[in-house]
C-alpha positions as a Markdown table, in Angstrom:
| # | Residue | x | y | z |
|---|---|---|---|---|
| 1 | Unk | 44.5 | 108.4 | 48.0 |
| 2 | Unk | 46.8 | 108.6 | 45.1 |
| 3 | Unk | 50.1 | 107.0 | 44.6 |
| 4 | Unk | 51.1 | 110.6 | 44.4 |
| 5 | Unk | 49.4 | 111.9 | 47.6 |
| 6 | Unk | 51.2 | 108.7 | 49.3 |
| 7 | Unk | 54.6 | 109.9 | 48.3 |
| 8 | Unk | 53.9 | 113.8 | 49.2 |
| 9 | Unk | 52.8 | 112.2 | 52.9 |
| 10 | Unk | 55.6 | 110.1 | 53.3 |
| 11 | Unk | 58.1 | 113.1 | 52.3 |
| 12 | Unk | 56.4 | 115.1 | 54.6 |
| 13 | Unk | 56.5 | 112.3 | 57.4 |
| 14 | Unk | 60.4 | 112.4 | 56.6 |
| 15 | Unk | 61.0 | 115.8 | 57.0 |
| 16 | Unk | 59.0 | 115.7 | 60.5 |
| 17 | Unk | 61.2 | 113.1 | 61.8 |
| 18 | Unk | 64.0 | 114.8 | 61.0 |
| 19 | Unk | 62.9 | 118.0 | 62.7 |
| 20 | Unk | 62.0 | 116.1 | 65.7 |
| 21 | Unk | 65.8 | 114.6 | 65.4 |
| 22 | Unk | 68.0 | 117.3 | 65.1 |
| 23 | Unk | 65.7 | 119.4 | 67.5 |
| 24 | Unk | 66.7 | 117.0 | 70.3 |
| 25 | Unk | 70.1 | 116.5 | 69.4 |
| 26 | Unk | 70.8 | 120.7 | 69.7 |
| 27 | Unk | 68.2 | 119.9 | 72.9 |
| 28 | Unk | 70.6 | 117.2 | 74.6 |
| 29 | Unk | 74.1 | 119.0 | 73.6 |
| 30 | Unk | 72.8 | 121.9 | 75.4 |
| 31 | Unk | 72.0 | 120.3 | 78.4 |
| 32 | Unk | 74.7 | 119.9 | 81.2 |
| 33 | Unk | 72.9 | 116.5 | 82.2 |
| 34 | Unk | 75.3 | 114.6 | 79.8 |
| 35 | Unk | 78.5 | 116.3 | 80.3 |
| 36 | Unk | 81.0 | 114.9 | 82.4 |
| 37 | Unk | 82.1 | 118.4 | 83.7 |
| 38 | Unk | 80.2 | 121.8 | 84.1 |
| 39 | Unk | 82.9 | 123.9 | 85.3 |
| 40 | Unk | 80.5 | 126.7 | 85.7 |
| 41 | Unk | 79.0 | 125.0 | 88.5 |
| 42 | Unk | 81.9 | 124.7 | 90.0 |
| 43 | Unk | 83.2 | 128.0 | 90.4 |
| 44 | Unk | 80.1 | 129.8 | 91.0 |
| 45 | Unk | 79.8 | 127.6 | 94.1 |
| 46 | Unk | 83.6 | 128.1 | 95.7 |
| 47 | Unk | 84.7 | 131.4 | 93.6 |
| 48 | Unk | 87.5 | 129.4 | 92.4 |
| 49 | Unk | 88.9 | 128.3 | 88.9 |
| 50 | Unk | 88.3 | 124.6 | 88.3 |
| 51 | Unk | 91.0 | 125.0 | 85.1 |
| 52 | Unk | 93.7 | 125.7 | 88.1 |
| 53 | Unk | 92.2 | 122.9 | 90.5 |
| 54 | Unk | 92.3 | 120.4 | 88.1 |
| 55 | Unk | 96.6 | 121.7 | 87.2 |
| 56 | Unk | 96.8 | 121.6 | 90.8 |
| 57 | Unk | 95.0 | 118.2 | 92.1 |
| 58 | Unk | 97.8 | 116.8 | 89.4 |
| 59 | Unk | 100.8 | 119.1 | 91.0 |
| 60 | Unk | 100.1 | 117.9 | 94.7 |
| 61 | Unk | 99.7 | 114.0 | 93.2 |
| 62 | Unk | 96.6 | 113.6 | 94.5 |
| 63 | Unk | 96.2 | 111.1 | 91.2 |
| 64 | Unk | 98.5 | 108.4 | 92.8 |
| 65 | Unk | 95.7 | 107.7 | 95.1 |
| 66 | Unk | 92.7 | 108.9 | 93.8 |
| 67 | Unk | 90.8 | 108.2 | 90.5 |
| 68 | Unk | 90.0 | 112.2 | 89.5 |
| 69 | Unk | 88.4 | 111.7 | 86.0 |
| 70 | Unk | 90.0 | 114.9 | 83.5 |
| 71 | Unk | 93.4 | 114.6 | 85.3 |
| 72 | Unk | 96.2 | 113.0 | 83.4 |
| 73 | Unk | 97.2 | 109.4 | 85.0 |
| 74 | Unk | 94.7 | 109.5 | 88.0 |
| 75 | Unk | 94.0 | 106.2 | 88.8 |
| 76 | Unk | 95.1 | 105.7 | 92.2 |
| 77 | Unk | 93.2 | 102.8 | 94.2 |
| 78 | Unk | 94.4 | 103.4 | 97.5 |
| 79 | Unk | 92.2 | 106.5 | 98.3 |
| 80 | Unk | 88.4 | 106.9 | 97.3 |
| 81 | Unk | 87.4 | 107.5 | 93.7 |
| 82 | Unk | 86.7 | 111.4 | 93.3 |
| 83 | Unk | 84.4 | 110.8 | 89.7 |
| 84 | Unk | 80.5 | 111.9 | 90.7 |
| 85 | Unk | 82.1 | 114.3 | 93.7 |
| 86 | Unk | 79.2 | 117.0 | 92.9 |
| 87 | Unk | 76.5 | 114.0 | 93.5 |
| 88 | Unk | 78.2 | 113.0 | 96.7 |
| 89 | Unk | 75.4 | 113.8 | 100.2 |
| 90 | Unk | 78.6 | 113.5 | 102.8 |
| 91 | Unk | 82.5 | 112.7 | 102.6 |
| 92 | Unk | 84.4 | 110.4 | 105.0 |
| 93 | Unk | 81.0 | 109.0 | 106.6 |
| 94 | Unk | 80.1 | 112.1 | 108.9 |
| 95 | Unk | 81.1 | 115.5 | 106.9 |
| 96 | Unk | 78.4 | 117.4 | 104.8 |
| 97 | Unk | 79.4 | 117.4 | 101.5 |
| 98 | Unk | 79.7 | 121.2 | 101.0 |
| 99 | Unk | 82.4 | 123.8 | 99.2 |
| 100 | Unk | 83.7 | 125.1 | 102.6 |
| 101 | Unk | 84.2 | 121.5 | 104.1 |
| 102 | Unk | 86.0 | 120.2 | 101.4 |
| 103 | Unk | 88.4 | 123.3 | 101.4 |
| 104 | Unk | 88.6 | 122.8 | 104.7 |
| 105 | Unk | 89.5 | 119.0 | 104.5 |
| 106 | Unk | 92.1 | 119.7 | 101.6 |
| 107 | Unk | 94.2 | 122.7 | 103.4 |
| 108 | Unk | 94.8 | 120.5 | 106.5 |
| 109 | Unk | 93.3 | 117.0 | 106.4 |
| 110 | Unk | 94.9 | 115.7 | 109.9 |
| 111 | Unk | 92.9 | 118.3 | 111.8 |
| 112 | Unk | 89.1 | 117.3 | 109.9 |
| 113 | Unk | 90.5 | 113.8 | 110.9 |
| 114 | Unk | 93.4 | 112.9 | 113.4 |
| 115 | Unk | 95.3 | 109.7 | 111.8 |
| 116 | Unk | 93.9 | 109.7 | 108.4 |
| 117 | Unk | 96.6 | 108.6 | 105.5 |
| 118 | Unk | 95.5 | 111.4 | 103.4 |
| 119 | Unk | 98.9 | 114.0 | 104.3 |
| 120 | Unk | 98.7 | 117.5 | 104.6 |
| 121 | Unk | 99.8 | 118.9 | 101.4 |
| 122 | Unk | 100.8 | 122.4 | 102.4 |
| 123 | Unk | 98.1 | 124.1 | 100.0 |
| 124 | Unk | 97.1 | 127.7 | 100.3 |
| 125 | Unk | 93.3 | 128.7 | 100.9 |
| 126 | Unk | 93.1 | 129.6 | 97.3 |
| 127 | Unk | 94.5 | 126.6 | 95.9 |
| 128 | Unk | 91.9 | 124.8 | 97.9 |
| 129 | Unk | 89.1 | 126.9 | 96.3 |
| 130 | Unk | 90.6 | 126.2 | 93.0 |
| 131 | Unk | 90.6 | 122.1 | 93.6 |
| 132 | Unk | 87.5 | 122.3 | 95.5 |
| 133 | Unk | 86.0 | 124.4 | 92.1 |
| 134 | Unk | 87.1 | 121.2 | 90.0 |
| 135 | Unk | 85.7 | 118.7 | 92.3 |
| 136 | Unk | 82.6 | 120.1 | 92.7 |
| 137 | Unk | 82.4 | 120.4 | 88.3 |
| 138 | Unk | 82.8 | 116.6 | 87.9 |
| 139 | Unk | 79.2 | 115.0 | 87.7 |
């Protein structure tokens, strides 16, 4: 092999690497797997608007006790962490971890269960769905 057939080969080894780069960049940018949010999930599973949950999980300060990743200053300790809701199998131990319990939970919490310290925060069903639709975004 020439000197000159070494160069075309390694020029061509270049440009192959390359593809193969770029091809799985535009690959993994695509894919939700690495996004912190896919909001699309969110409201195709509640019918609600994550935009507005995540305005509203702010406007009832839900942050002062929760970590909420994407809401401003949530970094409350004394409730649980809401960051990987979507992943979550159950919430508070016994409840299935579904759209409709969660809306439940958040339009009255003292009737899901009697004596929690989370309060009833006086939220309409569709602000529910909305908050609900940005908890179940967060991966």
């Amino acid at each position: 092999m020439s000197r000159r057939d070494a160069v075309f080969n390694l020029s061509k080894m270049k440009e192959l690497v390359v593809f193969i780069l770029l091809t799985l960049t535009l690959s993994l940018s695509a894919c939700n797997w690495f996004r912190d949010f896919d909001f699309e999930r969110g409201a195709r599973l509640t019918r609600g608007d994550p935009q507005l949950g995540r305005k509203q999980l702010a406007m009832h300060s839900c942050s002062s006790c929760h970590v909420i990743p994407g809401v401003p200053k949530a970094d409350g300790t004394r409730g649980p962490s809401l960051a990987h809701w979507y992943g979550r199998r159950t919430f508070l131990s016994t409840f299935p971890n579904t759209p409709e319990n969660m809306e439940k939970w958040l339009e009255r919490p003292s009737h899901r269960k009697p004596g929690t310290t989370m309060p009833d925060l006086s939220v309409s069903s569709q602000e529910s769905r909305d908050m609900t639709a940005y908890l179940f975004s967060i991966n």
